[in-house]
Gaussian input, Z-matrix of N, CA and C with variables (Angstrom, degrees):
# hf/3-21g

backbone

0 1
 N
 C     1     B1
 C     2     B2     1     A1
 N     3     B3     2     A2     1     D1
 C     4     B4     3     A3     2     D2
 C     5     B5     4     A4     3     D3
 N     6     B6     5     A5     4     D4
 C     7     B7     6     A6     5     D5
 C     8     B8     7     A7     6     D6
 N     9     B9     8     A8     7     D7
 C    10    B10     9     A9     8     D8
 C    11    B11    10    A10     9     D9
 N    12    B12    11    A11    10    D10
 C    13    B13    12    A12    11    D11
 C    14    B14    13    A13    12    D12
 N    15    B15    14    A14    13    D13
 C    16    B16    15    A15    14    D14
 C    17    B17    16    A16    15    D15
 N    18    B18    17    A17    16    D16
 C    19    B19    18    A18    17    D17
 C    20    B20    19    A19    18    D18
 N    21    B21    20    A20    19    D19
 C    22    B22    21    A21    20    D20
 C    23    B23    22    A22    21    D21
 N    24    B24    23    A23    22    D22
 C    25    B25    24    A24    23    D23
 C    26    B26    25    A25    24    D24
 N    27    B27    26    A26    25    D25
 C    28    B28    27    A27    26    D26
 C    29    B29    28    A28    27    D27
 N    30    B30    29    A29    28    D28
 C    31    B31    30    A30    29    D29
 C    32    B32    31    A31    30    D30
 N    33    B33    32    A32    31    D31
 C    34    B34    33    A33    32    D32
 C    35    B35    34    A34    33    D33
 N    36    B36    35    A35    34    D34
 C    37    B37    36    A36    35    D35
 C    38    B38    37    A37    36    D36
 N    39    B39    38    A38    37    D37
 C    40    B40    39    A39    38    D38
 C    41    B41    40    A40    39    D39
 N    42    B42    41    A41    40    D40
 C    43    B43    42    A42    41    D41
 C    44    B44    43    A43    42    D42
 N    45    B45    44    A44    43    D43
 C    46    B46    45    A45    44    D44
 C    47    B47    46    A46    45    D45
 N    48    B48    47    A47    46    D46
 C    49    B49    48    A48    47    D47
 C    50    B50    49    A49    48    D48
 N    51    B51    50    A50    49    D49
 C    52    B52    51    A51    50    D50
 C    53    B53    52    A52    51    D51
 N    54    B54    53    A53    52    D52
 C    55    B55    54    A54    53    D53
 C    56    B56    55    A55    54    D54
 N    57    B57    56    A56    55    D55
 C    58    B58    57    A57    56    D56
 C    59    B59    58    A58    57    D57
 N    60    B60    59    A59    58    D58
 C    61    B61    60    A60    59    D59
 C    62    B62    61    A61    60    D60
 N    63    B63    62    A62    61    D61
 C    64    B64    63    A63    62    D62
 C    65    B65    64    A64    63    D63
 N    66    B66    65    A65    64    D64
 C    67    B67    66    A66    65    D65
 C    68    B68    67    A67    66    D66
 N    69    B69    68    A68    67    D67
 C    70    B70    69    A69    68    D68
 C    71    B71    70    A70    69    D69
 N    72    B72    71    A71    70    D70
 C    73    B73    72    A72    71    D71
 C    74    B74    73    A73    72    D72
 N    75    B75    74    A74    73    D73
 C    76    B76    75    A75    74    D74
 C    77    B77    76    A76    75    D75
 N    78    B78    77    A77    76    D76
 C    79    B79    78    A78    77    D77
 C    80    B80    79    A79    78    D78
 N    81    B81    80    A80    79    D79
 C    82    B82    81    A81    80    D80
 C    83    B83    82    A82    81    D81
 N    84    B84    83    A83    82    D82
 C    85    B85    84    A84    83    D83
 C    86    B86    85    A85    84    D84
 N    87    B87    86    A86    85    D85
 C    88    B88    87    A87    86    D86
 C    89    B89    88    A88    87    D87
 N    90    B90    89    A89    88    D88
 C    91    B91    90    A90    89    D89
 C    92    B92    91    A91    90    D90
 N    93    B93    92    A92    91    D91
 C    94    B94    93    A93    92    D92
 C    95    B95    94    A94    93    D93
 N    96    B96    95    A95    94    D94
 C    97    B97    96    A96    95    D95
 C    98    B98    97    A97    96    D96
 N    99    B99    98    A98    97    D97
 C   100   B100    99    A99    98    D98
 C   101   B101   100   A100    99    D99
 N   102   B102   101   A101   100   D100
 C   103   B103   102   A102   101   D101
 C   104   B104   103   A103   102   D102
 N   105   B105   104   A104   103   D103
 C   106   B106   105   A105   104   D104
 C   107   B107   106   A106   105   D105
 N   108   B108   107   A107   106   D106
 C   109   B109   108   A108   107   D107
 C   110   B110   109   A109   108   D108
 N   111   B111   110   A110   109   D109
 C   112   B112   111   A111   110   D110
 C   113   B113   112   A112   111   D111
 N   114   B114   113   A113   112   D112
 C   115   B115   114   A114   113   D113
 C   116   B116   115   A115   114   D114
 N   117   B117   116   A116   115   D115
 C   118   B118   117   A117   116   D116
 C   119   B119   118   A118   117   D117
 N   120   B120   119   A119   118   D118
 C   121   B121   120   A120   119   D119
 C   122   B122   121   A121   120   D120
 N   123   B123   122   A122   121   D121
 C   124   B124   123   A123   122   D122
 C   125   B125   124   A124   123   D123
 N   126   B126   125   A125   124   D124
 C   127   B127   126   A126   125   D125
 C   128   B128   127   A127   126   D126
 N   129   B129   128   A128   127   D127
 C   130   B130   129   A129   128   D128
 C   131   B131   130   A130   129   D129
 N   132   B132   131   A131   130   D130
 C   133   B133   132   A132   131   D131
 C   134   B134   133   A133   132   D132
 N   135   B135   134   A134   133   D133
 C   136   B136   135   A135   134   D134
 C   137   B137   136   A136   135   D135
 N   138   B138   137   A137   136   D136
 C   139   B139   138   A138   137   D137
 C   140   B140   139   A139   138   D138
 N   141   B141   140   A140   139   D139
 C   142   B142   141   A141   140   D140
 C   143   B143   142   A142   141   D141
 N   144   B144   143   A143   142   D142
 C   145   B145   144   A144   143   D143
 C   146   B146   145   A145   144   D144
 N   147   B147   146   A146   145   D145
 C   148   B148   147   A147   146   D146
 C   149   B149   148   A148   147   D147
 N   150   B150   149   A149   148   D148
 C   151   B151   150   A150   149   D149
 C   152   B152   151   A151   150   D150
 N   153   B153   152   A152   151   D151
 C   154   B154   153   A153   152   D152
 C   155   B155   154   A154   153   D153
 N   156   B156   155   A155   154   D154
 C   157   B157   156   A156   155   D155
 C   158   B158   157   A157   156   D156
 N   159   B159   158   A158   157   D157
 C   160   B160   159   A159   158   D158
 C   161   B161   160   A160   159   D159
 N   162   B162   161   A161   160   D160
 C   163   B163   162   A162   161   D161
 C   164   B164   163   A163   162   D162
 N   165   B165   164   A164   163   D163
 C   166   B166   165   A165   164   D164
 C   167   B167   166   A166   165   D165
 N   168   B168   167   A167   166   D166
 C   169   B169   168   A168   167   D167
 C   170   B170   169   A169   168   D168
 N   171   B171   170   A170   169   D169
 C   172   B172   171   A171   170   D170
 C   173   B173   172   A172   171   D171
 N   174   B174   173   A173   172   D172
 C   175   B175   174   A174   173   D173
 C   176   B176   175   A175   174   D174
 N   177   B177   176   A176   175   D175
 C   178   B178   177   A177   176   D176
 C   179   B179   178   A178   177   D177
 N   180   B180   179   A179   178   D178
 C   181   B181   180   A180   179   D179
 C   182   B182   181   A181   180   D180
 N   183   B183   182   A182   181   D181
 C   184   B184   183   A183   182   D182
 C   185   B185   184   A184   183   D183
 N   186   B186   185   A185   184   D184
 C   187   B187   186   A186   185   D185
 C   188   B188   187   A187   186   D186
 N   189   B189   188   A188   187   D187
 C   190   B190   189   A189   188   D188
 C   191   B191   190   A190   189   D189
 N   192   B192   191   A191   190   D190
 C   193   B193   192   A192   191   D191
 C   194   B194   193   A193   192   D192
 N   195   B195   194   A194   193   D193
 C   196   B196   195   A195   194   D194
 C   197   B197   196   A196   195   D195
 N   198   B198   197   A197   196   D196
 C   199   B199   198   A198   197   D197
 C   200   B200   199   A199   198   D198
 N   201   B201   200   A200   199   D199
 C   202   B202   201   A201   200   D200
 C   203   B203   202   A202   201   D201
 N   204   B204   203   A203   202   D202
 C   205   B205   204   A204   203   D203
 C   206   B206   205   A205   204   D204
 N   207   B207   206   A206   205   D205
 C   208   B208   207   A207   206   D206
 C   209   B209   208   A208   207   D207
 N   210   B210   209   A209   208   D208
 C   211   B211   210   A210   209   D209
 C   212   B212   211   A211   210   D210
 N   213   B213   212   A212   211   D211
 C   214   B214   213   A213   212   D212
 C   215   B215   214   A214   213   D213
 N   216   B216   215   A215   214   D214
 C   217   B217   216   A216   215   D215
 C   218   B218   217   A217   216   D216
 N   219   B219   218   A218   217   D217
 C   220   B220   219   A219   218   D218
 C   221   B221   220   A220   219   D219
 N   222   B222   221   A221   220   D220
 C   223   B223   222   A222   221   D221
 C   224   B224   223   A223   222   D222
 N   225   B225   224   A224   223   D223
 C   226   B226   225   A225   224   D224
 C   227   B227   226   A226   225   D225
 N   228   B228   227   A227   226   D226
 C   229   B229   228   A228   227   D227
 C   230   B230   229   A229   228   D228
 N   231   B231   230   A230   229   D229
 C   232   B232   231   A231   230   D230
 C   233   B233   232   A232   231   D231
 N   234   B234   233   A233   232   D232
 C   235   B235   234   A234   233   D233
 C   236   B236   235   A235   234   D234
 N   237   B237   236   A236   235   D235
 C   238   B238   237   A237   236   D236
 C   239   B239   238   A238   237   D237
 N   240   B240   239   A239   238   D238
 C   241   B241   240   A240   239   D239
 C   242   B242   241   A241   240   D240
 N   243   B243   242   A242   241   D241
 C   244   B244   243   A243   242   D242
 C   245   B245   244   A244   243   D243
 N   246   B246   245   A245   244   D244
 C   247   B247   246   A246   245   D245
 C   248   B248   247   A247   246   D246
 N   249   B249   248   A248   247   D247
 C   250   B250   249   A249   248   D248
 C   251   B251   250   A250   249   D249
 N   252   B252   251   A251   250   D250
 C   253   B253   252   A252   251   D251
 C   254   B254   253   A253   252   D252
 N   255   B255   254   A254   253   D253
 C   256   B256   255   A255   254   D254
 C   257   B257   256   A256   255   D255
 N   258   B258   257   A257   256   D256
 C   259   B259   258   A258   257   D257
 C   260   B260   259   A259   258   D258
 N   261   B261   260   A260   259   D259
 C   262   B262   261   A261   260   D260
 C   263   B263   262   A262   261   D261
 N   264   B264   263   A263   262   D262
 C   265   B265   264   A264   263   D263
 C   266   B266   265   A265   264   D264
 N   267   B267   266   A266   265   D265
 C   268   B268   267   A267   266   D266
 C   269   B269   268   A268   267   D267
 N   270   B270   269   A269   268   D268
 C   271   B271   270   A270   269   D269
 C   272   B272   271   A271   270   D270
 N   273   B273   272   A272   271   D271
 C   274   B274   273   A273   272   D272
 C   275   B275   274   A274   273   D273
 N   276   B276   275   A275   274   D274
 C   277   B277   276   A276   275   D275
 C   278   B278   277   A277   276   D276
 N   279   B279   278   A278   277   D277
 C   280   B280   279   A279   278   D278
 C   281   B281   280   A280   279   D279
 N   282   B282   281   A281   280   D280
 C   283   B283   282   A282   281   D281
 C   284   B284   283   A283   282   D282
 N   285   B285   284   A284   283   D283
 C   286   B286   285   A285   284   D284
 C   287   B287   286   A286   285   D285
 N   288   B288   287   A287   286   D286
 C   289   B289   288   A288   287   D287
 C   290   B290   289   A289   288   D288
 N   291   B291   290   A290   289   D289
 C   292   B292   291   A291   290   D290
 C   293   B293   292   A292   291   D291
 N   294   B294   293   A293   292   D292
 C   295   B295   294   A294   293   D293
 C   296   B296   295   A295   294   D294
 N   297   B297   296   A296   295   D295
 C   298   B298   297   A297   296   D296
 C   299   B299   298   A298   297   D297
 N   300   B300   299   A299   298   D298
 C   301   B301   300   A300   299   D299
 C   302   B302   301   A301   300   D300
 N   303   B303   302   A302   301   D301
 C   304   B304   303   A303   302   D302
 C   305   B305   304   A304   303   D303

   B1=1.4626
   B2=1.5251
   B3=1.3283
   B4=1.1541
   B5=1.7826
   B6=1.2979
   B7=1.5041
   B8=1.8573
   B9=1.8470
   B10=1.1369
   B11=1.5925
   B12=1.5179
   B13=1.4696
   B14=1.2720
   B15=1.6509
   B16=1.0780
   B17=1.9310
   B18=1.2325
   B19=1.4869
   B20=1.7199
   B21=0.9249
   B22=1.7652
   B23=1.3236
   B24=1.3001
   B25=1.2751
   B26=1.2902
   B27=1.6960
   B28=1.5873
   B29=2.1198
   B30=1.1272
   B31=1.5088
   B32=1.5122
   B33=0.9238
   B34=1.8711
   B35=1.6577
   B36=1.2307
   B37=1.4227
   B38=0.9820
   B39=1.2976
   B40=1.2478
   B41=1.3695
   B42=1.6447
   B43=1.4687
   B44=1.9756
   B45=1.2809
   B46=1.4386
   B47=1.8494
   B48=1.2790
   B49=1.8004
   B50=1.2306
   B51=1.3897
   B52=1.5556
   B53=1.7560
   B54=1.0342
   B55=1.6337
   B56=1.3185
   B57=1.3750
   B58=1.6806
   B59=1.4143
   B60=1.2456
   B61=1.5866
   B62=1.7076
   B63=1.1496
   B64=1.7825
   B65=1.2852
   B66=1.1151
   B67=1.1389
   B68=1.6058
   B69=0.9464
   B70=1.9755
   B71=1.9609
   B72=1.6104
   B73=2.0176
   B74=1.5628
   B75=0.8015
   B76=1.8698
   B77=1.5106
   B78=1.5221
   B79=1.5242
   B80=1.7235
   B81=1.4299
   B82=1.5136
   B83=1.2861
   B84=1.8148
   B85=1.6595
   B86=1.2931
   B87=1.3140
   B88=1.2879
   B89=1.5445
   B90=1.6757
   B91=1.4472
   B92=1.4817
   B93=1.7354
   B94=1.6622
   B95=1.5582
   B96=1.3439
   B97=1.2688
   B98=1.5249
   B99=1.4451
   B100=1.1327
   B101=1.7960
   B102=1.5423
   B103=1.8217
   B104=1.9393
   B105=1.8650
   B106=1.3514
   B107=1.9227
   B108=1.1847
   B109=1.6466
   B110=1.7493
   B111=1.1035
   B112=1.9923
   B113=1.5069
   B114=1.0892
   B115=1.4099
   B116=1.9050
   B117=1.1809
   B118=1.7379
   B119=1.3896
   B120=0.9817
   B121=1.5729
   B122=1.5372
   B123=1.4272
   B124=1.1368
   B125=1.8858
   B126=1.2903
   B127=1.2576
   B128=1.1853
   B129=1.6299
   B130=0.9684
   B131=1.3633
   B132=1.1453
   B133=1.7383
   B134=2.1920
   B135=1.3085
   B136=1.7224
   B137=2.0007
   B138=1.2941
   B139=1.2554
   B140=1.4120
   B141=1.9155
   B142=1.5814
   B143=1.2607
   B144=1.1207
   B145=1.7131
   B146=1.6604
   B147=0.9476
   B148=1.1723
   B149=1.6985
   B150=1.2233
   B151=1.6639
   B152=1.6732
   B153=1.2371
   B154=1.2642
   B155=1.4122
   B156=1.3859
   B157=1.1512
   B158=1.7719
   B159=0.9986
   B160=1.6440
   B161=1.8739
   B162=1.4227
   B163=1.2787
   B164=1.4498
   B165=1.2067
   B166=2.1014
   B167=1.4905
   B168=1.2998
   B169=1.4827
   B170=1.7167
   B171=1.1682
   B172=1.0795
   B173=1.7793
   B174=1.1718
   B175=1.5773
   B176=1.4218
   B177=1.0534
   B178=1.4440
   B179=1.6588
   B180=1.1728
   B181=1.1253
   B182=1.4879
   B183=0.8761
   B184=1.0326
   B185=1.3782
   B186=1.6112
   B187=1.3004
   B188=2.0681
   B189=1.3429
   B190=1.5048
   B191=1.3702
   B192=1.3132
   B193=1.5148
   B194=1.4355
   B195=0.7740
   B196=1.4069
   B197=1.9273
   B198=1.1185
   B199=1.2398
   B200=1.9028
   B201=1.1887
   B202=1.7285
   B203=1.5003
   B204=1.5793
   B205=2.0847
   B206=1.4112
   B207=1.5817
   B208=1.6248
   B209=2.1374
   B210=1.3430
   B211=1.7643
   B212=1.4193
   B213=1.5290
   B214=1.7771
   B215=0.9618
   B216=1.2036
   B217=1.7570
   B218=1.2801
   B219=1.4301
   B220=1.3486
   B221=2.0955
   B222=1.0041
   B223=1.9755
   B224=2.0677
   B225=1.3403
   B226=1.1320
   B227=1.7163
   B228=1.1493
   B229=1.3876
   B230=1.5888
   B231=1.2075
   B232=1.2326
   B233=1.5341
   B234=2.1358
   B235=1.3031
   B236=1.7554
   B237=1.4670
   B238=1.9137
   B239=2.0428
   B240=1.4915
   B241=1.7557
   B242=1.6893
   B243=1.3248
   B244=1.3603
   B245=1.3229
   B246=1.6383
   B247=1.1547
   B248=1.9375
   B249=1.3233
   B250=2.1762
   B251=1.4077
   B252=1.5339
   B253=1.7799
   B254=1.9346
   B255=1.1961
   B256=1.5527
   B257=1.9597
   B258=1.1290
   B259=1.5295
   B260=1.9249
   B261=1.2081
   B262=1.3901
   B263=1.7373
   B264=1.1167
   B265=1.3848
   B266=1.3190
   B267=1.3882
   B268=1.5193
   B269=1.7405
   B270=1.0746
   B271=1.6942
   B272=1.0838
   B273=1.1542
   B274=1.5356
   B275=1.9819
   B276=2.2263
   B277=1.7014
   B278=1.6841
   B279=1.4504
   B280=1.6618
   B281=1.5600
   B282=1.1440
   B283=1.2914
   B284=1.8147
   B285=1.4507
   B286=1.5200
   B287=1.6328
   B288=1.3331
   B289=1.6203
   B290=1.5636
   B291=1.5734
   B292=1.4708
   B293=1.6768
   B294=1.2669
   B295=1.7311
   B296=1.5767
   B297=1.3723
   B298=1.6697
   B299=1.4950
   B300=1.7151
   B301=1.7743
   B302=1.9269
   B303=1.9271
   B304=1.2234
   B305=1.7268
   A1=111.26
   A2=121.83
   A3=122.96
   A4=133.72
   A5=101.23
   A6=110.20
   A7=111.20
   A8=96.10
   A9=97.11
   A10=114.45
   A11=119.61
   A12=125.13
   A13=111.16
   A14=130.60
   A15=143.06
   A16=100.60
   A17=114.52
   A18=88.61
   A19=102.50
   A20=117.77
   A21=136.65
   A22=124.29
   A23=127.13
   A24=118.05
   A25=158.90
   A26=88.32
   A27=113.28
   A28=99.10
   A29=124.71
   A30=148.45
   A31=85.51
   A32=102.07
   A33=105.67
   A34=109.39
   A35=107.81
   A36=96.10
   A37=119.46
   A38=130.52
   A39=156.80
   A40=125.16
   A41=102.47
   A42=133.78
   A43=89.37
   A44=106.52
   A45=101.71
   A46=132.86
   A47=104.44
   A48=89.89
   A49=95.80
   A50=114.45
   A51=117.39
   A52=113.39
   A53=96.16
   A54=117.88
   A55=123.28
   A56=123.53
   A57=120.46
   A58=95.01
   A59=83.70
   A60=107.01
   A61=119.06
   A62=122.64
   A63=130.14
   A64=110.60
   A65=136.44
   A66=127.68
   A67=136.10
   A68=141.44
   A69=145.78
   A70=75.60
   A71=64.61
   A72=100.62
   A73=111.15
   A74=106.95
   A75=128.87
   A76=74.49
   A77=116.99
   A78=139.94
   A79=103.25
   A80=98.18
   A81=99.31
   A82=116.30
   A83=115.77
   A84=108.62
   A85=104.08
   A86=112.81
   A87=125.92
   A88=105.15
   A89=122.34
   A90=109.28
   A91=80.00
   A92=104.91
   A93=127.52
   A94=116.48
   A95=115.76
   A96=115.22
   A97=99.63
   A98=132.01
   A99=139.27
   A100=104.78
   A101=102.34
   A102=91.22
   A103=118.09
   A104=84.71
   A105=81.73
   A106=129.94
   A107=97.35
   A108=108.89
   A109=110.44
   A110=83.27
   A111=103.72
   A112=95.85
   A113=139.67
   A114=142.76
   A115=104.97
   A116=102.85
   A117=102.94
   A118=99.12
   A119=124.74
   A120=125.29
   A121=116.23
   A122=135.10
   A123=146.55
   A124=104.67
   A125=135.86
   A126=114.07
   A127=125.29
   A128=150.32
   A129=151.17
   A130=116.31
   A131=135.09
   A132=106.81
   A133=76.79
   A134=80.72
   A135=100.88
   A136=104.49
   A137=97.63
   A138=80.30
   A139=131.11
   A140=99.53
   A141=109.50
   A142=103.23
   A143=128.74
   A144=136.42
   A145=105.79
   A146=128.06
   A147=123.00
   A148=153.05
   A149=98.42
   A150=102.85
   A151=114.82
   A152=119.23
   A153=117.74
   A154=102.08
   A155=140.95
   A156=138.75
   A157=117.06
   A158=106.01
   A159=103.36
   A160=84.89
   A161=106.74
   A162=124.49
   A163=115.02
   A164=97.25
   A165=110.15
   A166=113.72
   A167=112.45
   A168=119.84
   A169=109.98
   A170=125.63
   A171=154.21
   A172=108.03
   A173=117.17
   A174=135.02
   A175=111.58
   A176=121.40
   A177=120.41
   A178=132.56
   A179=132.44
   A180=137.25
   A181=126.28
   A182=133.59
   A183=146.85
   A184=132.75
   A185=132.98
   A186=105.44
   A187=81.99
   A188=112.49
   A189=106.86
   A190=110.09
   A191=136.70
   A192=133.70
   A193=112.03
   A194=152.69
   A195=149.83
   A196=122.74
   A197=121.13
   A198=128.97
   A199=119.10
   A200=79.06
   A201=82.59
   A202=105.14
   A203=103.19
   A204=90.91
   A205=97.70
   A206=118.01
   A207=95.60
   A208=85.67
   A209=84.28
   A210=102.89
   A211=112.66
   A212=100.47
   A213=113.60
   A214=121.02
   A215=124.61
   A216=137.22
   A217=85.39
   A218=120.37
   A219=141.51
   A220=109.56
   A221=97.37
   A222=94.63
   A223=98.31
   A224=112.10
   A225=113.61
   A226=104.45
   A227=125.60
   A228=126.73
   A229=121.45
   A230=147.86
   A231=126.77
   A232=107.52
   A233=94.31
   A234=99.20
   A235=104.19
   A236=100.51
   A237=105.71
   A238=84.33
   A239=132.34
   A240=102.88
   A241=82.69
   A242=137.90
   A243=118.10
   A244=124.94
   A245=123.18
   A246=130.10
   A247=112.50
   A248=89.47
   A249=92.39
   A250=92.72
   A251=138.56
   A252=106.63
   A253=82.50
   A254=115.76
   A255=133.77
   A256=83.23
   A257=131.30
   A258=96.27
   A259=90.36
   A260=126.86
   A261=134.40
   A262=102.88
   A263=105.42
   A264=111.71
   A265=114.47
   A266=132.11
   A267=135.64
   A268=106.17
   A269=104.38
   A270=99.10
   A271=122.32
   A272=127.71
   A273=140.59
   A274=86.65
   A275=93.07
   A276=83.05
   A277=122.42
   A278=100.41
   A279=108.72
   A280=131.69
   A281=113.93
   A282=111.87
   A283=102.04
   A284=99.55
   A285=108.66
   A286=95.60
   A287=103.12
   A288=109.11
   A289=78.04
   A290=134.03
   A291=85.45
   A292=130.82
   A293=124.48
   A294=127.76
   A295=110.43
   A296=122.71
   A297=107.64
   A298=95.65
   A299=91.33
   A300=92.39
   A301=86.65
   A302=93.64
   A303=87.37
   A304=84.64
   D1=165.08
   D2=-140.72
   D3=-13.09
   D4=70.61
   D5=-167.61
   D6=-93.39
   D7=-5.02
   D8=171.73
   D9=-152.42
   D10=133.99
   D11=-171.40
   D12=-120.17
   D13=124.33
   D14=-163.41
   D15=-100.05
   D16=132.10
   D17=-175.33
   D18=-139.10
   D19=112.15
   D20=-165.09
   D21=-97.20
   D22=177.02
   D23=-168.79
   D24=-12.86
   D25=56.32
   D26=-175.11
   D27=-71.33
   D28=168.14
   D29=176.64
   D30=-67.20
   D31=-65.01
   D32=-159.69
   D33=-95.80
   D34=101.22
   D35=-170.31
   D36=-102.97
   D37=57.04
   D38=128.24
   D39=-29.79
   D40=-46.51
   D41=-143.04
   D42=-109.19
   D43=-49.50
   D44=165.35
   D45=-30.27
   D46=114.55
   D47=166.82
   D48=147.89
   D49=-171.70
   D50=-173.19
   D51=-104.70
   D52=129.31
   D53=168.68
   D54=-88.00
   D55=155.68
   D56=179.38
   D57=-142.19
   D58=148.67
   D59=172.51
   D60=-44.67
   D61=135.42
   D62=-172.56
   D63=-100.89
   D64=134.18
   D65=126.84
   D66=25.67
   D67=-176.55
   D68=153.55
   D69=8.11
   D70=-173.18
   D71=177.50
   D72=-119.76
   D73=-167.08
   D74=-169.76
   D75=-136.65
   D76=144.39
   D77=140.98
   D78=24.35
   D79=42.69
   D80=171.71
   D81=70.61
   D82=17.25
   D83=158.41
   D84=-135.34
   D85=172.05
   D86=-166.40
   D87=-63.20
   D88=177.78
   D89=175.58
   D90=-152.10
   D91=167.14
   D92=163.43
   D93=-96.28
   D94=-179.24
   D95=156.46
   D96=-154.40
   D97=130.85
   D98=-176.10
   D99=-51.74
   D100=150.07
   D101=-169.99
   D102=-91.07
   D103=-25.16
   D104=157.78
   D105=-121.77
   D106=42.50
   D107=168.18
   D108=-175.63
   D109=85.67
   D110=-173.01
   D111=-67.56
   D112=38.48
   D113=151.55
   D114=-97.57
   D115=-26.00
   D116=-164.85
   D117=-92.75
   D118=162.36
   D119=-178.14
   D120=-172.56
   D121=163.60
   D122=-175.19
   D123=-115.49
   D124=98.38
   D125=153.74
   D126=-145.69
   D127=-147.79
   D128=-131.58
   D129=-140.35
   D130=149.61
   D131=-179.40
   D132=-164.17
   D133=170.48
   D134=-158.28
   D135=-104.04
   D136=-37.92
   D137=172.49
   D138=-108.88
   D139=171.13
   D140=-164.47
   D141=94.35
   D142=21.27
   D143=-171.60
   D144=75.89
   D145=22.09
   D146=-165.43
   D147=53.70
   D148=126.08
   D149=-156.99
   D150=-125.19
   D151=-178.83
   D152=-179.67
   D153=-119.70
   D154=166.74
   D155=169.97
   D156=-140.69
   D157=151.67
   D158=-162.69
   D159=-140.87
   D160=131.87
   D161=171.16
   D162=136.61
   D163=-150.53
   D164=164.66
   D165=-95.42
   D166=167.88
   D167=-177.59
   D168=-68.42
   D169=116.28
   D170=-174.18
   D171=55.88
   D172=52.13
   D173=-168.86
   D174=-149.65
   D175=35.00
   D176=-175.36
   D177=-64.84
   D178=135.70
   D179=151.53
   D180=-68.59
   D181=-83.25
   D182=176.80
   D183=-99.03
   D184=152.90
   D185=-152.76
   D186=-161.28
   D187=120.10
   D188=173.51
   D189=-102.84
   D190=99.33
   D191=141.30
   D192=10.17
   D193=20.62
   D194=-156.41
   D195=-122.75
   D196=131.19
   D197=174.47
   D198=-111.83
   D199=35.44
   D200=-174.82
   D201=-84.12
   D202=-160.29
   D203=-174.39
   D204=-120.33
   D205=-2.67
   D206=158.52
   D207=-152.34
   D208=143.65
   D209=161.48
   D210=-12.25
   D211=103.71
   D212=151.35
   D213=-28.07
   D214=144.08
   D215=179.44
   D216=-65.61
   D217=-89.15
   D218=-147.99
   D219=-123.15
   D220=148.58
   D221=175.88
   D222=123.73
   D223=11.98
   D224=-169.66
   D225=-77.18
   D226=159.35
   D227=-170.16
   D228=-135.61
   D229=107.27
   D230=-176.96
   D231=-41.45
   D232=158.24
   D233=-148.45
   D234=-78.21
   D235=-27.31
   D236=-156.84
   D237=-66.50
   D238=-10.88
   D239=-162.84
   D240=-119.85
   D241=-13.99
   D242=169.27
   D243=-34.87
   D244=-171.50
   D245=170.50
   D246=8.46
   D247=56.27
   D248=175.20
   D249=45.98
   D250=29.93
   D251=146.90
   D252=119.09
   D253=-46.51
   D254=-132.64
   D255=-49.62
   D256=-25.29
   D257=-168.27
   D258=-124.63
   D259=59.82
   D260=-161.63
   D261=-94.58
   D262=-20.22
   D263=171.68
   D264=-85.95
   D265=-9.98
   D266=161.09
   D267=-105.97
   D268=7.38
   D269=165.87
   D270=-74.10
   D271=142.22
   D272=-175.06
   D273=-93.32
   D274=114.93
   D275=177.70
   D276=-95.62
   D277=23.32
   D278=156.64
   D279=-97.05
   D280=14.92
   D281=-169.78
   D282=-105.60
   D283=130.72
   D284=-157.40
   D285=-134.96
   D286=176.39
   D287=-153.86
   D288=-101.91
   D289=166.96
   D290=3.85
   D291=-94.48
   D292=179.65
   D293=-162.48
   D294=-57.34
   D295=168.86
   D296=168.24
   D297=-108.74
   D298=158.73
   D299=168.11
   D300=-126.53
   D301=154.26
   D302=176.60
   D303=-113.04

């Protein structure tokens, strides 16, 4: 079960396409890795109450507020106005709406 995440009409479609399930975890949840550019990824991180992150390692696109135990469908946010700004220096500053849903 969820060994694979389809992720669609993101702004930047870069970020679009299918992901597979990884290896280990992120902060005790599961993570993706895009199938054709294993640099991009979906995972989990603990602080700020906890969030999800969608992109490359410290290059993010998108970023969901969220503490659930696997990735929101929908509620995702570009990365530079998430969490009040707080991780805007690892935002990727091309990533434009509109949002992805997986």
């Amino acid at each position: 079960p969820n060994s694979k995440i389809i992720v669609q009409g993101a702004g930047s479609p870069i970020i679009n396409g299918e992901y597979q399930r990884d290896k280990g975890d992120s902060h005790g949840r599961p993570k993706w890795v895009k199938v054709k550019d294993k640099k991009f990824g979906i995972w989990y991180r603990r602080e700020f109450g906890g969030h999800w992150r969608m992109g490359k390692a410290n290059n993010y696109y998108y970023i969901a507020e969220s503490n659930t135990p696997l990735p929101p469908l929908k509620g995702w946010k570009i990365a530079t106005v998430a969490l009040k700004g707080e991780l805007k220096v690892y935002a990727n500053k091309t990533a434009k709406t509109p949002l992805p849903t997986l």
